[in-house]
C-alpha positions in Angstrom: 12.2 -12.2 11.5 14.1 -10.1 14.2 14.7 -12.9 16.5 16.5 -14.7 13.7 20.1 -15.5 14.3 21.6 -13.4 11.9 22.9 -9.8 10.6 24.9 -10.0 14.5 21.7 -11.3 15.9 19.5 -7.9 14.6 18.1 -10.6 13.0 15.8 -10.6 9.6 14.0 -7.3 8.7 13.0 -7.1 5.1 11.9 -9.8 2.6 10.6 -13.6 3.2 11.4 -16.1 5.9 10.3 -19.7 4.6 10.0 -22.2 7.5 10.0 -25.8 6.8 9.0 -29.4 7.8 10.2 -32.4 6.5 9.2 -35.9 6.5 5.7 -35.3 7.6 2.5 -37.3 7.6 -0.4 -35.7 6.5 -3.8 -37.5 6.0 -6.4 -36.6 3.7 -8.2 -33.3 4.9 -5.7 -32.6 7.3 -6.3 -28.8 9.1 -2.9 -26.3 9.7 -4.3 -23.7 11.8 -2.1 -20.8 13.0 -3.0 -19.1 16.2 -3.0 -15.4 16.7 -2.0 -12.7 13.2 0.3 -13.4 10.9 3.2 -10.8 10.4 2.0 -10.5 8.0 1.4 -12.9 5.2 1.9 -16.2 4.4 1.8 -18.3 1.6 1.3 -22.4 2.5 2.9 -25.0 0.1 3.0 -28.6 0.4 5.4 -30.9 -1.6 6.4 -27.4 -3.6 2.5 -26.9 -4.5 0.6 -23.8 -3.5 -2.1 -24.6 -0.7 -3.1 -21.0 0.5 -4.4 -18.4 -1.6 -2.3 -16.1 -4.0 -3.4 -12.2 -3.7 -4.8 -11.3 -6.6 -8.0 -9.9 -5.3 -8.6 -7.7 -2.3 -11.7 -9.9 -1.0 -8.3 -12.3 -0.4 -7.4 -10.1 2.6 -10.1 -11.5 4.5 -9.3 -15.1 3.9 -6.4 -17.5 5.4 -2.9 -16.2 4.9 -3.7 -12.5 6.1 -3.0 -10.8 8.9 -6.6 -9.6 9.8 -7.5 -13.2 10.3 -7.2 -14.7 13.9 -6.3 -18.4 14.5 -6.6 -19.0 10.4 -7.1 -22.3 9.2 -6.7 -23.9 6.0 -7.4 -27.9 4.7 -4.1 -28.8 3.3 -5.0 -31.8 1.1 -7.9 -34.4 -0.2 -5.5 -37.3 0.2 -3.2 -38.9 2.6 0.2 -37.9 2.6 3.7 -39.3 3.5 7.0 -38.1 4.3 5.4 -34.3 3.2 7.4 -31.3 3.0 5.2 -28.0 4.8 6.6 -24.8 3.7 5.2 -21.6 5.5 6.9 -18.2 3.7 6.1 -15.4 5.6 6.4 -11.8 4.4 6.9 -8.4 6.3 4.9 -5.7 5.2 6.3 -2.8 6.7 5.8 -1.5 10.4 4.6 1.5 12.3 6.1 4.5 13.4 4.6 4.4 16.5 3.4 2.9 20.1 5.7 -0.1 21.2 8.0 0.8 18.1 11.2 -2.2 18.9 8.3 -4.7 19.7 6.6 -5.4 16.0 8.6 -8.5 15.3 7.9 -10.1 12.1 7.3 -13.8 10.8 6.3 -16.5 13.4 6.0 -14.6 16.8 5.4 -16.2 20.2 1.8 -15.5 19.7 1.8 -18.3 16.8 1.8 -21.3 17.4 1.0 -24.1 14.6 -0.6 -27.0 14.5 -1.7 -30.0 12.0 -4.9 -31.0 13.3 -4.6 -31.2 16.9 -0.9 -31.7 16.8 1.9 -28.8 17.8 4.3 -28.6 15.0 7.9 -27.2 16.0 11.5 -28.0 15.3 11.3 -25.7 11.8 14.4 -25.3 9.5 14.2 -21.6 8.8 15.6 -20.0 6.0 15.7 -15.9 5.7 15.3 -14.5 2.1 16.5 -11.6 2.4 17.7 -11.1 -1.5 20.5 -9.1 -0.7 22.7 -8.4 -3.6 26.0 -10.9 -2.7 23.4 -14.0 -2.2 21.5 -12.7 -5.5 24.6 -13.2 -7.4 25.2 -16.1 -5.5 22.1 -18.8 -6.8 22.7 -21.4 -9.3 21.2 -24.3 -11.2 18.8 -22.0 -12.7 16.3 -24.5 -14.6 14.1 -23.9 -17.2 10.4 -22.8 -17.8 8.3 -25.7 -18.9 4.8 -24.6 -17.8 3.1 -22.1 -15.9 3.8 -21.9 -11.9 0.9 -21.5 -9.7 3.4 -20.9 -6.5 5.9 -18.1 -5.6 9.0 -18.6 -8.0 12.2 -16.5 -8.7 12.8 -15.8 -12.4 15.6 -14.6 -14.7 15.9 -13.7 -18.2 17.7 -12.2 -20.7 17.2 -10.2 -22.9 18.7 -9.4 -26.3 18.4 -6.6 -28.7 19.9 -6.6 -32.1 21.8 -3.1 -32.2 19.4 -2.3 -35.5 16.3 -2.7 -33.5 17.1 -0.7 -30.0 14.6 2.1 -30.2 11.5 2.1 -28.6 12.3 -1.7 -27.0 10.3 -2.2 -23.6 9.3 -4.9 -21.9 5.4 -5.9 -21.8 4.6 -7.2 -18.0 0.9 -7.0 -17.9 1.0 -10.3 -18.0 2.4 -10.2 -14.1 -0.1 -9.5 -11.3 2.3 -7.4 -8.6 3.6 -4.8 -9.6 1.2 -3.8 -12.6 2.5 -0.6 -13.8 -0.5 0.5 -15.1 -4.0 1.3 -14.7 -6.7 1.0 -16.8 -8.5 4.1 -18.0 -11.8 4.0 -20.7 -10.7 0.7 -21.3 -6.9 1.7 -22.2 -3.9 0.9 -20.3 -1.9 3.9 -18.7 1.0 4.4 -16.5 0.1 7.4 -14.0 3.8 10.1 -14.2 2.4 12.6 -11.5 4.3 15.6 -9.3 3.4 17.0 -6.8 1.9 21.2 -7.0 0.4 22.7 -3.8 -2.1 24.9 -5.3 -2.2 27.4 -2.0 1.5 27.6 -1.9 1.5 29.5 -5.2 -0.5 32.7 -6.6 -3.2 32.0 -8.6 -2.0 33.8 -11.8 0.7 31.3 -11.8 -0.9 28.2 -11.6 -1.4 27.9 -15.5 2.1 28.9 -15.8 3.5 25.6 -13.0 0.9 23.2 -15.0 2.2 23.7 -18.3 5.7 23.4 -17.3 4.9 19.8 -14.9 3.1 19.2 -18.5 6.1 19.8 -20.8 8.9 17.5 -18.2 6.6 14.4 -19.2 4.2 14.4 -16.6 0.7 13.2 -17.0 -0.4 14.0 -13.2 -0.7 16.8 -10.3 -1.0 15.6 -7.1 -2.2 17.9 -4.4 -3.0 18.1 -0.9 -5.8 19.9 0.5 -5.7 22.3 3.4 -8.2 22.7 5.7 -7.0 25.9 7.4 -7.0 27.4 3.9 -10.5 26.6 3.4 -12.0 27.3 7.0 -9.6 29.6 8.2 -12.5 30.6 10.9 -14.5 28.1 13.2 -18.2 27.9 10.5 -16.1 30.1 7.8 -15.6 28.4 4.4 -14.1 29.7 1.3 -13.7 27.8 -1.8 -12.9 30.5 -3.8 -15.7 32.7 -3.2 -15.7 33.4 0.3 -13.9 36.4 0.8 -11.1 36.0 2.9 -8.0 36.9 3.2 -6.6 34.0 1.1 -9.6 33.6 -1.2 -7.6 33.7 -4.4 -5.5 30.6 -3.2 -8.5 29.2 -2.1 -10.3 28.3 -5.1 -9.7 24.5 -5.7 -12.2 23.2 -8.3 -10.4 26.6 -10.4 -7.3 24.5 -10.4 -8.2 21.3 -11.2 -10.6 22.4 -13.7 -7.2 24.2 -15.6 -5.5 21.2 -14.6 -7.6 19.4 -16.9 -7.4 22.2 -19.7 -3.9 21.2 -19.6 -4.2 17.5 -20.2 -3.4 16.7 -16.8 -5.0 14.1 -14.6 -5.1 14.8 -10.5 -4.6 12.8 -7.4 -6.4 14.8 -4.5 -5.3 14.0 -0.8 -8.4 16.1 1.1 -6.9 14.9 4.5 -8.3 16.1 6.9 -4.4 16.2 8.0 -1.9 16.2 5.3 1.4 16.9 7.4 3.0 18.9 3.4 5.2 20.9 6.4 2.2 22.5 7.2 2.2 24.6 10.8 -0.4 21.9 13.0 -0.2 19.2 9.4 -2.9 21.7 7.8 -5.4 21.3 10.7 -6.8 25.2 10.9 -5.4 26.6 14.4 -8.9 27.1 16.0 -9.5 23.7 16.7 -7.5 23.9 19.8 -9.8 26.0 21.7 -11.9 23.0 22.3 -10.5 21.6 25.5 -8.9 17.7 25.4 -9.6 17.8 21.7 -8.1 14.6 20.5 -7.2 15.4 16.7 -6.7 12.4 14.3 -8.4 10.0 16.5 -11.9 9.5 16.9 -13.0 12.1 19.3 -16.7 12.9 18.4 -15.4 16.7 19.0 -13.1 16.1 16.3 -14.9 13.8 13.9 -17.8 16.3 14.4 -15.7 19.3 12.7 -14.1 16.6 9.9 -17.9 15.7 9.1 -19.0 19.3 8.7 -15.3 20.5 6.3 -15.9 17.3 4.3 -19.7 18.3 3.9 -18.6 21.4 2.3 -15.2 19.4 0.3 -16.6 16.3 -1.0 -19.1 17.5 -3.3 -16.8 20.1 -5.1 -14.1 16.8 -5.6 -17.7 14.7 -6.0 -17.8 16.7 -9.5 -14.5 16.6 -10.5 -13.9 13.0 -10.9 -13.4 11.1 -14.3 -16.3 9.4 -14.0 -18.1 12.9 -14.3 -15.7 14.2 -17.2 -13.2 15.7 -14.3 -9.9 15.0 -14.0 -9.9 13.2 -10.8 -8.8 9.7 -10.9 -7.6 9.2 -7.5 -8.4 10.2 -3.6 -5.9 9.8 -1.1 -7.7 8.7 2.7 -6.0 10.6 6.1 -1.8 11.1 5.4 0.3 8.5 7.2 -3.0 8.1 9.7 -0.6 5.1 11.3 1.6 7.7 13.4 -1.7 8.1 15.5 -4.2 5.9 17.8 -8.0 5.9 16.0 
């Protein structure tokens, strides 16, 4: 995408780039392969019909179209073929913050190179969708719906509400795959509204006080983080609330979730080990640095070997406190952000 020809030759960096062929011959069980990972996705279409899979499942992440796969194939059709049109849309899905940081180029790299059997396809017609809000406003000859599409499409409706009916008017989209904005909880749908409260950062006797007001602006949700140097402030020292040091009042997570539940709230945990929050050391506890050539968030059997013995002690309180227990627990966060770092 960055090598594209466009934006003053910064090239392509968000949304789809479709490459094409035209006027191709294709016999029956031809095979496309693509060498090295995709960058990221891609979806295959031939003659306007979806070849490749669609992600509606993550078991599809480990088929053709993803970028864990190496050299991917896929048999394009049971039939022969002529004057074909290959389409091969590619989408970015995000990049690093780290390592060789200009270098992640997206779409069709150098590394991939794509063939139809044994043959080298090149000489694509490449069109960036960037869906910028001038060519948005732009497309024409909208046609209508007649039946369901089984390939990516763009859509647009309107909508129309008599003045008499206005209130309470929403629009259903379960019917949609991305972008569900729901979840499904005891077999009713539910849209998660969460905010984010820090139970160390404030005193205990307030914590009822902060829930009932995140409560009472329409939330459903408390997200918080976890800190470890609140919870092993010495090397072997652990307090969940009943340990006895110094911050032992703050300390006492399965207290707050418990009351976060006896105020109809649901949680989010995010147990780390580093959660960053603007945290001196990301909430790592400051005595892991007298182990020489430590290498934190990596995996260093000094440091895994610390992780292993603070989760032994974390994971069973959370263990307890999911939903599927009668807690209020419905999600865990893994690591915060864990791509800034080599593991």
């Amino acid at each position: 995408m960055e090598k594209l020809p466009i934006n003053e030759n910064s090239g392509q960096s968000y949304g789809y780039t479709v490459y094409r062929r035209e006027g191709l011959n294709i016999p029956a069980n031809s095979v496309l392969t693509i060498t090295g990972h995709i960058r990221d996705t891609v979806m295959v279409l031939v003659n306007g019909v979806l070849i490749s899979n669609a992600l509606t499942s993550s078991d599809h992440l480990n088929d053709f179209g993803f970028w864990k796969i190496e050299n991917g194939n896929i048999t394009l059709t049971t039939e022969d073929l002529s004057d074909a049109t290959l389409d091969l849309i590619v989408e970015n899905w995000g990049r690093s913050c780290y390592g060789n940081i200009y270098y992640q180029f997206k779409g069709l790299v150098d590394a991939n190179q794509v063939f139809l059997n044994d043959e080298e396809l090149s000489s694509w017609t490449i069109y960036p969708l960037e869906f910028k809000q001038s060519w948005n406003k732009n497309l024409a000859d909208w046609g209508s719906v007649e039946e369901s599409q089984s390939g990516p499409a763009l859509y647009k409706a309107t909508l129309t509400i008599d003045d008499d009916d206005i209130t309470d008017t929403f629009i259903d989209m379960r019917g949609w795959v991305r972008d569900q904005s729901y979840f499904t909880l005891n077999g009713k749908n539910i849209s998660i509204y969460s905010g984010a409260m820090h139970y160390f950062r404030i005193p205990p006797e307030l914590w009822q006080d902060r829930l009932r007001k995140l409560r009472a602006a329409g939330l459903n949700t408390v997200e918080t983080y976890v800190a470890w140097n609140i919870h092993e402030p010495q090397d072997g020292v652990f307090d969940f609330g009943d340990g006895g040091t110094d911050l032992g009042a703050w300390a006492d997570l399965a207290g707050f979730i418990k009351l976060a539940q006896q105020e109809d709230l649901l949680v989010i945990v995010r147990p780390g080990p580093y959660i960053g929050a603007d945290l001196d050391f990301g909430g790592f506890p400051s005595w892991l640095l007298k182990n020489d050539g430590i290498e934190v968030r990596t995996n260093d059997a000094t440091f895994m070997g610390y992780v292993q013995r603070y989760f032994d002690q974390l994971l069973p309180i959370l263990s307890e406190l999911q939903f599927t227990k009668g807690g209020p627990i419905i999600m865990v966060q893994v690591e915060n952000e864990l791509g800034w770092w080599y593991c």
